[in-house]
C-alpha positions as CSV (number, residue, x, y, z in Angstrom):
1,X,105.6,110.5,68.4
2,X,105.1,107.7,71.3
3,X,105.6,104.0,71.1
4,X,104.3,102.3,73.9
5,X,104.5,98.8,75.3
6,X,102.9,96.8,77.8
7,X,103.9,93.9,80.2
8,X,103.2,92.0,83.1
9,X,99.6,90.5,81.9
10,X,98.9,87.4,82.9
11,X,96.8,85.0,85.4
12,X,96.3,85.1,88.9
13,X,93.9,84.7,91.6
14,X,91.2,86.5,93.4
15,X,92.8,88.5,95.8
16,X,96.7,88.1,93.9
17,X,98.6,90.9,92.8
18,X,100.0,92.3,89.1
19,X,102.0,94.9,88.2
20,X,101.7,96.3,84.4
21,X,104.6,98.0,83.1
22,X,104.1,101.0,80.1
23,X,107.6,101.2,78.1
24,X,107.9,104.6,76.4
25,X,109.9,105.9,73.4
26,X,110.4,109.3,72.7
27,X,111.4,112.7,74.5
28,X,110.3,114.4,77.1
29,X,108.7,111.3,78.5
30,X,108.0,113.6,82.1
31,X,106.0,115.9,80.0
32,X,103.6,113.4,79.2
33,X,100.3,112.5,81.0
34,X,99.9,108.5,81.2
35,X,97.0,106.9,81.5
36,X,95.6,103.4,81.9
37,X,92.4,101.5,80.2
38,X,91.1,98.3,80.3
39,X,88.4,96.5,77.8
40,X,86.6,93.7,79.4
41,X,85.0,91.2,76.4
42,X,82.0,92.9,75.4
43,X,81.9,95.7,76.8
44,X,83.9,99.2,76.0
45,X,87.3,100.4,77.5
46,X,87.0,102.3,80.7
47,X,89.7,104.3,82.3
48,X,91.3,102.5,85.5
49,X,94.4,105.1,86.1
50,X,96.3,108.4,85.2
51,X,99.1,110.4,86.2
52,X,99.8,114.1,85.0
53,X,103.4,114.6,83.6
54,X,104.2,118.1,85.3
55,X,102.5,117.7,88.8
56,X,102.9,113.8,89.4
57,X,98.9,114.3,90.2
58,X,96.7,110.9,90.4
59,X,93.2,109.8,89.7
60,X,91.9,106.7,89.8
61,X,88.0,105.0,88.8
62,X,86.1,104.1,92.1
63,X,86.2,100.9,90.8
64,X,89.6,100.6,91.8
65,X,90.9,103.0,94.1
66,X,92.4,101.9,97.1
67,X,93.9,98.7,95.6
68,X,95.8,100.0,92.4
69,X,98.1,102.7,92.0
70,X,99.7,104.4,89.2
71,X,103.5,105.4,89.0
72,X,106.4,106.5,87.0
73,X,110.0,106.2,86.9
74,X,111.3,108.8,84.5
75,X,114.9,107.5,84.1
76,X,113.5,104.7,82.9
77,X,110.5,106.0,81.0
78,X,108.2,103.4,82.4
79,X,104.8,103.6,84.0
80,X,103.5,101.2,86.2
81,X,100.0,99.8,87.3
82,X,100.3,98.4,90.4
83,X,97.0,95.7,91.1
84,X,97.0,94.3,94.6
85,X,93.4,92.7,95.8
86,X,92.5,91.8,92.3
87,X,88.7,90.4,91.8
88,X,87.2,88.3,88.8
89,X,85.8,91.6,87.4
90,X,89.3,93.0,86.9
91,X,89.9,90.5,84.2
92,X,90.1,92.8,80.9
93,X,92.6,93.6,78.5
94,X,94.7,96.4,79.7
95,X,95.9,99.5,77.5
96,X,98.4,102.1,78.7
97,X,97.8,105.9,77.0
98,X,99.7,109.2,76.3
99,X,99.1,112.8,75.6
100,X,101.0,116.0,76.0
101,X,97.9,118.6,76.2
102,X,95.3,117.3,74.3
103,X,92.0,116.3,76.2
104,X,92.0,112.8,74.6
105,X,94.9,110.5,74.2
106,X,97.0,110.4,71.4
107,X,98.9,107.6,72.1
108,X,98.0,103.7,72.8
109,X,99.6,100.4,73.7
110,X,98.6,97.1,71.8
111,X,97.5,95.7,75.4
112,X,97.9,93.1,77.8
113,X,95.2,90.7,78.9
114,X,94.8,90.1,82.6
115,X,92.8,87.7,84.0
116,X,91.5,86.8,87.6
117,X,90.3,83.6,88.3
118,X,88.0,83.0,91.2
């Protein structure tokens, strides 16, 4: 079983940066493939991020590669979503994910809202 918790939401301006944090509980935290989500209102959650537990791998949505990157410091079983260049389309509620080898996640956050004003 995973807990995980989200932080770093908040407001900021076109063209500001974030960065989301993913707290995890549990073992083997490097075995675990993270991923993020994000729900804008109205429409349904689409994947943004992820990063594989054994190879450190990354893949990103068009949408927003080249200005966010995943990463993950396994001493402190934390994943992070860093958001540089943010636009007003960004804004959405933010989800971080888990699974071990499952092809869909097991695991959610409650979410943190981040919002981009223009």
């Amino acid at each position: 079983q995973v807990h995980l918790v989200e932080s770093g939401g908040g407001l900021v301006q076109a063209g500001g940066s974030l960065r989301l944090a993913c707290a995890a509980s549990g073992r083997t935290f490097s075995s675990y493939t993270f991923g993020w989500f994000r729900q804008a209102p109205g429409k349904e959650r689409d994947f943004v991020a992820a990063i594989i537990g054994s190879s450190g791998y990354t893949h990103y949505a068009d949408s927003v590669k080249g200005r966010f990157t995943i990463s993950r410091d396994n001493a402190k079983n934390t994943v992070y979503l860093q958001m540089n260049s943010l636009k007003p389309e960004d804004t959405a509620v933010y989800y971080c994910a888990a699974k071990l080898q499952s092809v869909q996640y097991d695991y959610w956050g409650q979410g943190t809202q981040v919002t981009v004003s223009s």
